[in-house]
C-alpha positions in Angstrom: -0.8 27.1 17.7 -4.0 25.9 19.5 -4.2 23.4 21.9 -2.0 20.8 22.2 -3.2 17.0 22.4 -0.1 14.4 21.6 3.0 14.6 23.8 6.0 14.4 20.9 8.6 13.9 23.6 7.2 10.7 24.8 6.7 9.7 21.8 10.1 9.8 20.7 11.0 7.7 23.7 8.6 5.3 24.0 9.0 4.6 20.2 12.2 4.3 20.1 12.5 2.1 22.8 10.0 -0.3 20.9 12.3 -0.2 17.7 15.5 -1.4 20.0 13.3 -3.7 21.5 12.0 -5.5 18.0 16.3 -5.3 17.2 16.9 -7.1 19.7 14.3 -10.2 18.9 16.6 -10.7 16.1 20.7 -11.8 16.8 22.1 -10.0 13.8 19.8 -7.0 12.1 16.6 -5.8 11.6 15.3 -4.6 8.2 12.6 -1.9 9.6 10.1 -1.0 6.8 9.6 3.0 7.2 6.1 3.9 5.4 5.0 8.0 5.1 7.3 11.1 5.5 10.2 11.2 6.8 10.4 14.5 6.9 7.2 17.7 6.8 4.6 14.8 8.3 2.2 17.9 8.2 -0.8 15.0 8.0 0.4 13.6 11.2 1.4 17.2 12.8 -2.5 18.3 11.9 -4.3 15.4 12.8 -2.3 15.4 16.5 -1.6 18.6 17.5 1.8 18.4 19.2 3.2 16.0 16.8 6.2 17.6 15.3 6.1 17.3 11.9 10.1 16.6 12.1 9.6 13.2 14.7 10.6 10.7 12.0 13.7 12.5 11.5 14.2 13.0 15.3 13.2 9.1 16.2 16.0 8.1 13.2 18.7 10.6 14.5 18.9 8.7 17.8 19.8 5.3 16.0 22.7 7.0 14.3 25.4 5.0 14.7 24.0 1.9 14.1 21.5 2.9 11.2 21.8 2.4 7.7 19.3 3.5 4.9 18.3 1.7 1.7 15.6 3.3 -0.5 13.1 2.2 -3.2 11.8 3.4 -6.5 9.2 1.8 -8.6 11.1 1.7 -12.3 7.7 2.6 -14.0 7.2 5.8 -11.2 10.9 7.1 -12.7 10.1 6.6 -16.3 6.5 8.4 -16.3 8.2 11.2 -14.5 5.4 10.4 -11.7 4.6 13.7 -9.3 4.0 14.2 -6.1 0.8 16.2 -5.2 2.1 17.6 -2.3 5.5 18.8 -3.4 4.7 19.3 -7.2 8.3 17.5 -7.6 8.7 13.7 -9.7 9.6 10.8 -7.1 13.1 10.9 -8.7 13.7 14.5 -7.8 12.1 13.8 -3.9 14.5 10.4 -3.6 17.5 12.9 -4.3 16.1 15.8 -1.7 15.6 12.9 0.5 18.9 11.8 0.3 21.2 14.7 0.7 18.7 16.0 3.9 19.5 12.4 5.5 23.1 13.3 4.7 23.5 16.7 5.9 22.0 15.2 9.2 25.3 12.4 9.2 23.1 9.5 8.7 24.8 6.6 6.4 22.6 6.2 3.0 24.0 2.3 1.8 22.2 2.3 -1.7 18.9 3.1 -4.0 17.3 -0.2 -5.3 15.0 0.2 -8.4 12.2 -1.9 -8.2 9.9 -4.1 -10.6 13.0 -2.8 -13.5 11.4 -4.2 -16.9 14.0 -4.4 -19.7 13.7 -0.8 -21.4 13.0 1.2 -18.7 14.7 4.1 -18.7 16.5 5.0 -15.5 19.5 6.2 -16.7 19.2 10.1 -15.4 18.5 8.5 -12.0 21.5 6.2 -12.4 24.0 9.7 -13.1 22.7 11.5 -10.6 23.5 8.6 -8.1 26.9 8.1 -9.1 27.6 11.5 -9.0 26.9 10.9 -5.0 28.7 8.1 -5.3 25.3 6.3 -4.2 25.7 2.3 -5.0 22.1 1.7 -7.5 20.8 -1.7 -7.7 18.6 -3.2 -9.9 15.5 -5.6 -9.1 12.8 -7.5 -11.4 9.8 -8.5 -10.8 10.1 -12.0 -8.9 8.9 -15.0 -10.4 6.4 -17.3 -8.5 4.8 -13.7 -6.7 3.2 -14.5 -4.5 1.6 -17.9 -4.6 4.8 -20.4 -5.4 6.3 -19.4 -2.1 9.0 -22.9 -3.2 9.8 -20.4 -6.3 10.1 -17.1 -4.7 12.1 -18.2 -1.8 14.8 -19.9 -4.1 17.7 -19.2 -6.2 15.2 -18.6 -9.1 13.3 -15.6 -7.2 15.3 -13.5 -4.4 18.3 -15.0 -5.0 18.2 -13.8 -8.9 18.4 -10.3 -6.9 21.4 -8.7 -6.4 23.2 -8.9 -2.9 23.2 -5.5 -1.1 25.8 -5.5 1.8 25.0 -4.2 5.0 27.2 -3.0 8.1 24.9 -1.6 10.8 22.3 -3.6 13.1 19.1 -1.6 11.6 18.3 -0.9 8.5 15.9 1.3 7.4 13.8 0.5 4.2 11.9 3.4 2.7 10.8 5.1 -0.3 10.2 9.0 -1.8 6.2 7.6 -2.2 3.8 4.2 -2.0 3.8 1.3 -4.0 7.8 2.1 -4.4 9.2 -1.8 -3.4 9.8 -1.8 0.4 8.6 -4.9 1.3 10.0 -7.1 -1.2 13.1 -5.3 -0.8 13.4 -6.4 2.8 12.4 -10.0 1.8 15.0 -10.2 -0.7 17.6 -9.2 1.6 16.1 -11.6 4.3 16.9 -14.4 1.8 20.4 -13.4 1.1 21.1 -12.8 4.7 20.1 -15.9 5.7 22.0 -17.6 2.9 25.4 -16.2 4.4 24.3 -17.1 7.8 23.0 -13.7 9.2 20.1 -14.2 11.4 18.3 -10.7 10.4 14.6 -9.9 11.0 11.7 -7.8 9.5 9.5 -4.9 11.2 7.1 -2.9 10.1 6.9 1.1 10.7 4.1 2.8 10.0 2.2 6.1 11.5 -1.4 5.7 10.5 -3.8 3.6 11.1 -3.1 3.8 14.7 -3.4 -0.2 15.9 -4.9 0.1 19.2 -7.6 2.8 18.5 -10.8 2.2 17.3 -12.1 1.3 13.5 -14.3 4.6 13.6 -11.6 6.4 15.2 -11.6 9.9 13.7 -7.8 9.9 14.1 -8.0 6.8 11.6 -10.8 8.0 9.3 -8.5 10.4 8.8 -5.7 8.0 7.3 -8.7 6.9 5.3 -9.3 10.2 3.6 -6.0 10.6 2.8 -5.6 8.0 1.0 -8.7 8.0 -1.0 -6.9 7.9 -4.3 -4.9 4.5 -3.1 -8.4 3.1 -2.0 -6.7 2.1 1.1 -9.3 0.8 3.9 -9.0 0.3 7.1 -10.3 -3.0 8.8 -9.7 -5.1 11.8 -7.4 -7.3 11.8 -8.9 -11.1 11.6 -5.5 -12.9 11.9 -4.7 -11.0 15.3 -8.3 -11.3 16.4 -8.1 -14.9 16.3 -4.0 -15.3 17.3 -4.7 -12.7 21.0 -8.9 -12.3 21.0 -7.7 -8.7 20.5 -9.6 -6.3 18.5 -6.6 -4.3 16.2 -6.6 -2.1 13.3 -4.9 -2.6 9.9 -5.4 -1.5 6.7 -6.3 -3.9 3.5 -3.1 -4.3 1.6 -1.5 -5.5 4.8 -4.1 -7.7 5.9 -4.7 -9.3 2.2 -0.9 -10.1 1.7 0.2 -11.0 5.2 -0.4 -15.1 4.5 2.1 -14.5 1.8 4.1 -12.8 3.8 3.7 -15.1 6.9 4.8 -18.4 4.6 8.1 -16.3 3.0 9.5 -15.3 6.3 8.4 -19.1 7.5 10.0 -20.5 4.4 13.0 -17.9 4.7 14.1 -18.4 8.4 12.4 -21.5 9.5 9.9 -20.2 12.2 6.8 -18.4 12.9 7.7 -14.9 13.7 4.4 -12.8 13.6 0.9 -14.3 13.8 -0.7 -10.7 12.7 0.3 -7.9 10.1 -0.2 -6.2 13.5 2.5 -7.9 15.0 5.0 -6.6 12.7 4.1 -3.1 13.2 6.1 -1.2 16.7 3.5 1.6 16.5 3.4 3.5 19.9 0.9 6.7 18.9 -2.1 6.0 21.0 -0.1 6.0 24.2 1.5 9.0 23.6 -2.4 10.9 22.9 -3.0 13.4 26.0 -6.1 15.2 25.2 -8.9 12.9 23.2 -11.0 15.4 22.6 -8.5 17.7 21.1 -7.0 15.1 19.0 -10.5 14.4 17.8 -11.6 17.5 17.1 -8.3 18.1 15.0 -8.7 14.5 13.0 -12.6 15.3 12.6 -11.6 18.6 10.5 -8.8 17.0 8.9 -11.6 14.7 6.8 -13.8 17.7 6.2 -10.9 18.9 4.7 -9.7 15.8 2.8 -12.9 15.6 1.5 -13.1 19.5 0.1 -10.1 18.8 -1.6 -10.9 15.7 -2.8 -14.2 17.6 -4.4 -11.7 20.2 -5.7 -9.5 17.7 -7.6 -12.7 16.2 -8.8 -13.8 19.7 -10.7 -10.3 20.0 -12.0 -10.1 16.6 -13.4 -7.3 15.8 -11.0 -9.2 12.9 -9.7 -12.1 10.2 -10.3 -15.8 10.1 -9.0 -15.1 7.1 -6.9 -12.3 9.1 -4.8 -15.5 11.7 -4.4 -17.7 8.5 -3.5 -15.3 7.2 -0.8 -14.5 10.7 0.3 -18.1 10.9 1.4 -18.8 7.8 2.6 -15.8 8.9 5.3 -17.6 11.8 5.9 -21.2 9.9 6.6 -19.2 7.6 8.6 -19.1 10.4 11.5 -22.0 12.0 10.4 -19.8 15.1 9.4 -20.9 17.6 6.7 -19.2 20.4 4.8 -21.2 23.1 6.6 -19.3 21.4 10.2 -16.9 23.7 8.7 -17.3 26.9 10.2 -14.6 28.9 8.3 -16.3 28.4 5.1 -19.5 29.1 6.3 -18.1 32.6 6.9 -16.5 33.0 3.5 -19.6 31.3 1.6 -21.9 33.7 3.6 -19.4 36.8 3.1 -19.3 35.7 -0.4 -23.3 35.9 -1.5 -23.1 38.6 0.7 -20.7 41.1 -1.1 -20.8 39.3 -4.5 -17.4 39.0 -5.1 -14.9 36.3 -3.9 -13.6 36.3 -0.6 -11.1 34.0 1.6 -11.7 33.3 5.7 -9.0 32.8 8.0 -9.8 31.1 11.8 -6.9 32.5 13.6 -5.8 30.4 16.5 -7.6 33.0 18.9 -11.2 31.7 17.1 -11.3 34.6 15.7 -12.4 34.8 11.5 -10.9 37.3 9.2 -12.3 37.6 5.7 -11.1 39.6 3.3 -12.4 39.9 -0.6 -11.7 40.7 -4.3 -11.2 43.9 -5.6 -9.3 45.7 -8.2 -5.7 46.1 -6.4 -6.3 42.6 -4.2 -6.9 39.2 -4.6 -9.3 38.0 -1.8 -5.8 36.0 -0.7 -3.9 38.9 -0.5 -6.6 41.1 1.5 -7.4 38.2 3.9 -3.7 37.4 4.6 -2.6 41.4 5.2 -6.2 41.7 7.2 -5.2 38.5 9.9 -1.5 40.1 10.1 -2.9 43.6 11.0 -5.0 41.2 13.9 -2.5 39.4 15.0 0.0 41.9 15.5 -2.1 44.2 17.1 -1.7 47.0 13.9 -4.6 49.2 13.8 -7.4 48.5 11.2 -7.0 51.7 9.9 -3.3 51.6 9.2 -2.2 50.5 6.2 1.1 47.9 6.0 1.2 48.5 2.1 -0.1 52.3 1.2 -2.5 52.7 -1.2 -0.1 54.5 -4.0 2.2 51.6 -3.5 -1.0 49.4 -4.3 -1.7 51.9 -7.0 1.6 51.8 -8.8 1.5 48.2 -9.1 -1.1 47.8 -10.2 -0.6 50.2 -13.2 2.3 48.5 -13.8 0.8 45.1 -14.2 -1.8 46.6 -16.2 1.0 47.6 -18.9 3.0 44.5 -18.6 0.6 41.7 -18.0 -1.6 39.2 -20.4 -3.7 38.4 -17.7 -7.4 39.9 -17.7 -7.1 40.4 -13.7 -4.1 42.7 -12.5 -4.9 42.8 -9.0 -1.9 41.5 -6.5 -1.8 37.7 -5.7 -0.5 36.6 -2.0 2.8 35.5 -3.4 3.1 39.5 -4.9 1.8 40.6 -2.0 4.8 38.9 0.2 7.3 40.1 -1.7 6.7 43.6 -1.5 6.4 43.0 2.3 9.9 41.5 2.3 11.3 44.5 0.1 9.2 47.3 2.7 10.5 45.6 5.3 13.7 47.2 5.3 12.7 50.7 5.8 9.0 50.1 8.0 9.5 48.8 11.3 5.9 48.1 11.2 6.0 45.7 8.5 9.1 44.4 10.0 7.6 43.5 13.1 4.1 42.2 11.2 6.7 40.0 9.3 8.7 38.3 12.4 4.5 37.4 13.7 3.7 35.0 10.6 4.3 32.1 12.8 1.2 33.0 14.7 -0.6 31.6 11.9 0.9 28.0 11.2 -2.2 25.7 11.8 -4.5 28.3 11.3 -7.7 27.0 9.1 -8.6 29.0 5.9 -11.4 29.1 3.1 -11.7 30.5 -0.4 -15.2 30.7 -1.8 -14.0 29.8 -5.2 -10.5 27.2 -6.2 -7.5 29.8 -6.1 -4.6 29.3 -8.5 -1.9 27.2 -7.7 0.7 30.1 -6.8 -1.8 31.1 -4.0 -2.2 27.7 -2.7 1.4 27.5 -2.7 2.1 30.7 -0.8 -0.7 29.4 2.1 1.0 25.7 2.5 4.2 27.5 2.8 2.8 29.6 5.6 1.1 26.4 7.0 -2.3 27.8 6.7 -4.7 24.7 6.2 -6.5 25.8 3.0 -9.8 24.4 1.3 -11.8 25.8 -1.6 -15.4 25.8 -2.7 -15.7 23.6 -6.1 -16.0 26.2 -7.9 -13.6 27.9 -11.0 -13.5 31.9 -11.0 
């Protein structure tokens, strides 16, 4: 790992000392709002080193005892079998992975509610596998009167036609396998009926990014910006906390656009002004827990570069439109930033033209680059990854950790036995054989036990590798972009 910028331990305090303290503004519960990962925050874990990418899970585990958890899915995200990018996995399959890893850690899951549930939907897989965990699954429609007849949507004929969901402990988390999954009005709903039966519960808002308290055209926020591009979330300050404190704040859009609503429900709900601000509602404690500015910048700054290759990537594949390209680069210009700020690729471009042939770079955490490229038995993957493990390790350049009649035989082999018009090795080949040599080399042994040396390490490919490749370098937690360009 390279230098370290964000100090996870006082984070995990401080923050948690914020979420007792917003319980405690309210006599009965708090419905807490949990946006991103719980788990594998790798966006947060690259864009402040230190962060574990675990925290969330950490920050939950100390409320334990006194923590339930609710989750949300959009009706229309189960039916269309929506995916996410990041895990290649539908939202219904991530709610479920989600669910038995909050389990295993002992922490009480109360129920799934399906959200905006249109007659015909079908959601009946979701509702076997959830009885089969014996997993309560509640149902909720679109509310009538949303979100201008606050009279409608505060009234028998809006929440209160939503079921009921019973809850024990004094925080309850509210979250959801992806965006746009129902948190909020889940929270609201259950504000209604708590209130109804006398409970005086409240409402909070967690969220990592943006970071409140740091600047507009801080890179650490840009960098929530570029992640989101295909959301067309925008940052902005906040006007309502502006003219509540004379504070400057940061919030993004959707927040700020819907807090009036929001403001006149929870008025309407519990009788009193709680929060002035969207910013109010949030108990975000990141800035204060930043060490190293410069390092943390640095690490956001390369974070866009890299939303923004990827973004061009998708774009070339048909993944994605032209306006996530346009706002991709408009980040970019924002902080002056361009793709040749990229150092990596500047080797494997220039290594590329050089040789003619494709080739990956890898920035170990040393600053040194390792390149390696195509040829017949290797993919440039495969010849980059086995060239930064010699490095790393300290194996001589002119040792091999696969021999060439190893290599050889292979390759025959996938000559015999393969459709493909390309028979060389691919990196998730490549680590197999490793795994299998393992057992008898103590070399390759030891060069295995080392590939922790190259978590956070930055890589580039001069042309878009296939997905098994990409797969094989997330896995390793080597931070991958690509030229926009097919093979």
């Amino acid at each position: 790992m390279g230098e370290i910028g964000f100090d996870s331990d006082k984070y995990l305090k401080i923050q948690s000392e914020k979420i007792l303290e917003r319980i405690k503004m309210f006599d009965d519960k708090l419905y807490l709002e949990f946006g991103g990962k719980i788990f594998d925050d790798y966006h947060a874990e690259r864009v402040l080193p230190g962060f574990r990418s675990d925290n969330k899970i950490r920050l939950l585990k100390q409320f334990k005892d006194d923590l339930e958890v609710i989750f949300c899915i959009n009706a229309s995200d189960i039916e269309k079998n929506k995916i996410r990018a990041d895990y290649g996995i539908s939202y219904e399959l991530e709610l479920i992975r989600l669910i038995e890893k909050l389990q295993g850690l002992g922490i009480s899951i109360n129920s799934v509610v399906v959200t905006m549930y249109h007659e015909g939907n079908n959601i009946s897989h979701l509702e076997k596998l959830l009885k089969e965990k014996k997993i309560k699954m509640y149902i909720h429609r679109p509310t009538d009167g949303y979100p201008d007849n606050v009279d409608l949507i505060v009234s028998e004929n809006g929440y209160g036609k939503n079921p009921y969901i019973k809850t024990t402990k004094k925080l309850v988390v509210v979250t959801a396998p992806g965006p746009n999954s129902g948190k909020l009005g889940t929270c609201l709903s259950q504000l209604y009926h708590e209130y109804k039966r006398g409970v005086k519960a409240g409402y909070a808002k967690f969220e990592t990014f943006p970071v409140w308290n740091l600047s507009l055209l801080d890179p650490v926020n840009i960098a929530y910006e570029a992640s989101t591009v295909d959301l067309k979330d925008v940052n902005m300050i906040d006007p309502f906390h502006l003219e509540a404190y004379g504070e400057y704040s940061v919030n993004y859009n959707r927040d700020i656009s819907t807090f009036p609503i929001l403001k006149n429900i929870l008025i309407k709900i519990t009788g009193k002004e709680i929060y002035k601000s969207p910013t109010d509602m949030g108990v975000n404690m990141i800035k204060q827990c930043i060490t190293k500015q410069d390092v943390v910048k640095k690490s956001a700054t390369d974070e866009i570069i890299r939303r923004y290759y990827n973004t061009l990537c998708d774009y070339k594949q048909n993944i994605c439109e032209q306006d996530s390209v346009d706002r991709a680069k408009s980040l970019m210009d924002k902080l002056e930033l361009s793709l040749s700020d990229r150092e990596v690729a500047r080797v494997a471009n220039e290594k590329s033209k050089e040789k003619g042939v494709n080739v990956l770079a890898i920035k170990l955490n040393n600053g040194n680059i390792i390149t390696g490229k195509e040829s017949k038995i290797l993919s440039c993957t495969s010849a980059a990854f086995l060239n930064a493990i010699k490095e790393i390790t300290g194996i001589p350049d002119q040792e091999y950790l696969l021999s060439p009649a190893v290599l050889d035989g292979i390759y025959k082999m996938k000559q015999k036995t393969s459709y493909n018009t390309s028979y060389f090795l691919d990196l998730p080949e490549v680590l197999t054989v490793l795994s299998v040599c393992s057992l008898t080399n103590p070399i390759i042994e030891k060069a295995i036990s080392e590939l922790e040396k190259l978590r956070g390490c930055d890589a580039h490919s001069s042309y878009i590798i296939d997905k098994s490749e990409s797969n094989a370098l997330k896995n390793l937690r080597i931070n991958l972009t690509c030229e926009p360009k097919m093979n």
